[in-house]
C-alpha positions in Angstrom: -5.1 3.6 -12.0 -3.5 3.0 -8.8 -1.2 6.0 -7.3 2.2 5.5 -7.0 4.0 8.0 -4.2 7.4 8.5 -2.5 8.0 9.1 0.9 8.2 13.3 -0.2 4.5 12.8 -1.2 3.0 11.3 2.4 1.2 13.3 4.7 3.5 15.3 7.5 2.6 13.4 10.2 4.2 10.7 8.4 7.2 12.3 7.5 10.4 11.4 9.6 12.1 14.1 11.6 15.1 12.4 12.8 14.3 11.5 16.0 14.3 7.6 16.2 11.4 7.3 19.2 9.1 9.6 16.9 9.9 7.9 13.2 9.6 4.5 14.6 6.0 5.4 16.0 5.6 7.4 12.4 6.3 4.1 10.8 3.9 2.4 12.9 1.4 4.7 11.6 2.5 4.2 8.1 1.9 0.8 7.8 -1.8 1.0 8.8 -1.8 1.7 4.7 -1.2 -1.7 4.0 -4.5 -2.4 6.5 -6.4 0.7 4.3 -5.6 0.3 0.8 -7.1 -1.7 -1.1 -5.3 -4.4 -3.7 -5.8 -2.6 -7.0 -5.9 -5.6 -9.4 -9.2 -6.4 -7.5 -10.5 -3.1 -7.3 -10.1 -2.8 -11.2 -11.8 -6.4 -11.3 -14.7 -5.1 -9.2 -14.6 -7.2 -6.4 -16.8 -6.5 -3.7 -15.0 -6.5 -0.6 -11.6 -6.7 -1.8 -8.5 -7.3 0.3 -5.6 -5.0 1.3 -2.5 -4.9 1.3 -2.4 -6.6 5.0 -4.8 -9.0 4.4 -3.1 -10.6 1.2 0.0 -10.4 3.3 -1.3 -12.0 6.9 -2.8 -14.6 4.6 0.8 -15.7 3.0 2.5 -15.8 6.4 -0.4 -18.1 7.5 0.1 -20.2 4.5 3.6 -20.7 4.8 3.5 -22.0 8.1 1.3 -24.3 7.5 2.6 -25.1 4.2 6.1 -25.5 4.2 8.0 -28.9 4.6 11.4 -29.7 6.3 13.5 -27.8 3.7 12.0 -24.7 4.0 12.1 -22.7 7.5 9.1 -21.8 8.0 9.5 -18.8 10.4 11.3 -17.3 8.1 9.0 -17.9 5.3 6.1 -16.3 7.2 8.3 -13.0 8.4 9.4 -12.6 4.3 5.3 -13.4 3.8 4.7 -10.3 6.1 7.8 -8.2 4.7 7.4 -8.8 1.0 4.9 -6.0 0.0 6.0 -3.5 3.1 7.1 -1.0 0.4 3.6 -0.6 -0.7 2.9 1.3 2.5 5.2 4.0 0.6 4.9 3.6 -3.0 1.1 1.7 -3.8 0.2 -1.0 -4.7 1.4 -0.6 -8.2 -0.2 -3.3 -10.6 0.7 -4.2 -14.2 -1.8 -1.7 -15.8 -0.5 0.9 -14.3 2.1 0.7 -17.5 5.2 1.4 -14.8 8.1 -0.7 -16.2 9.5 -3.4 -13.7 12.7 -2.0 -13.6 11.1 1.3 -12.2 8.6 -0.3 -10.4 12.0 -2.0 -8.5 13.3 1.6 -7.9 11.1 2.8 -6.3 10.2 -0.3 -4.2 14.1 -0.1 -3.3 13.7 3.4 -2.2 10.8 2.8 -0.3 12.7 0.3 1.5 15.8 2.6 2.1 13.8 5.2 3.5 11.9 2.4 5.9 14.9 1.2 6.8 17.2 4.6 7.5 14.4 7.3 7.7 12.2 5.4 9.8 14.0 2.7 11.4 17.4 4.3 11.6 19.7 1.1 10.6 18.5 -0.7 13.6 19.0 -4.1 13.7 15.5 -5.2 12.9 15.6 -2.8 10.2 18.4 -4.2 8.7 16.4 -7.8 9.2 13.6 -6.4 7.8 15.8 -5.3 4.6 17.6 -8.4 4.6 15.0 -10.7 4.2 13.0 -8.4 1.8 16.2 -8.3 -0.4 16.1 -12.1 -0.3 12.5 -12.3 -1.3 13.4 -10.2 -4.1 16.7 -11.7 -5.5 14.9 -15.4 -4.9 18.1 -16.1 -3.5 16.8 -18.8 -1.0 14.2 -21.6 -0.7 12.4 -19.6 1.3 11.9 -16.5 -0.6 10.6 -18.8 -4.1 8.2 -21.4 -1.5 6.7 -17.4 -0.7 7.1 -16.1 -4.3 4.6 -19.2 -4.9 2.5 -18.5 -2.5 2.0 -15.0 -3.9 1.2 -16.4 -7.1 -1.4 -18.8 -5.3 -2.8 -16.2 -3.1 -3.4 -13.9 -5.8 -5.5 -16.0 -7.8 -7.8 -16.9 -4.6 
């Protein structure tokens, strides 16, 4: 059973402190977690050699520029590709038998994001980007963010 955390939970030297130099380079050590943890679905599965966080991410920005027709603006696609699981760095990758209902699941991916954006990032313009387009991924408010919901139902099955 994967572990689900909130920012409280992380070690210290990933807590913010209110500085904005040192909780930007806290969040650049916080998402080495997407690089280190493992996807849980295929460590339940016992795959050998299964992928993290990054790499499923890093894989659906590739796809999508490579994949994407005129309609869909492909930049875009690959940065919500890259930003769409950023709250795992926080919370886990939480997976369906984890029994967490998708309505808390979405809480505390929301939180995670909050605290990315105003703990870490402190409302900065990219952090408000960075909200932005996760927010679009997860209304499906745009071409763009159902081409990469696709894509994360393709890549998962690969």
């Amino acid at each position: 059973m994967s572990t689900w955390r909130t920012i409280a939970a992380l070690p210290e030297h990933l807590q913010p402190v209110g500085s904005e130099t040192i909780d930007r380079l806290r969040f650049m050590h916080l998402i080495e977690y997407a690089k280190t943890q493992k996807r849980t679905g295929w460590l339940r599965s016992g795959v050998n050699g299964a992928e993290s966080i990054s790499d499923h991410m890093w894989r659906m920005s590739i796809m999508s520029l490579v994949c994407a027709d005129e309609r869909i603006d492909h930049i875009k696609a690959s940065q919500m590709a890259i930003v769409h699981d950023i709250a795992e760095c926080i919370v886990g990758d939480i997976a369906p038998s984890d029994n967490i209902t998708k309505p808390v699941k979405n809480n505390l991916e929301r939180q995670a994001m909050n605290d990315i954006v105003h703990k870490y990032l402190h409302g900065s313009y990219q952090a408000r980007y960075l909200m932005a387009i996760w927010e679009e991924y997860e209304q499906q408010s745009s071409a763009e963010s159902t081409f990469v919901k696709d894509l994360d139902r393709l890549e998962i099955k690969h």
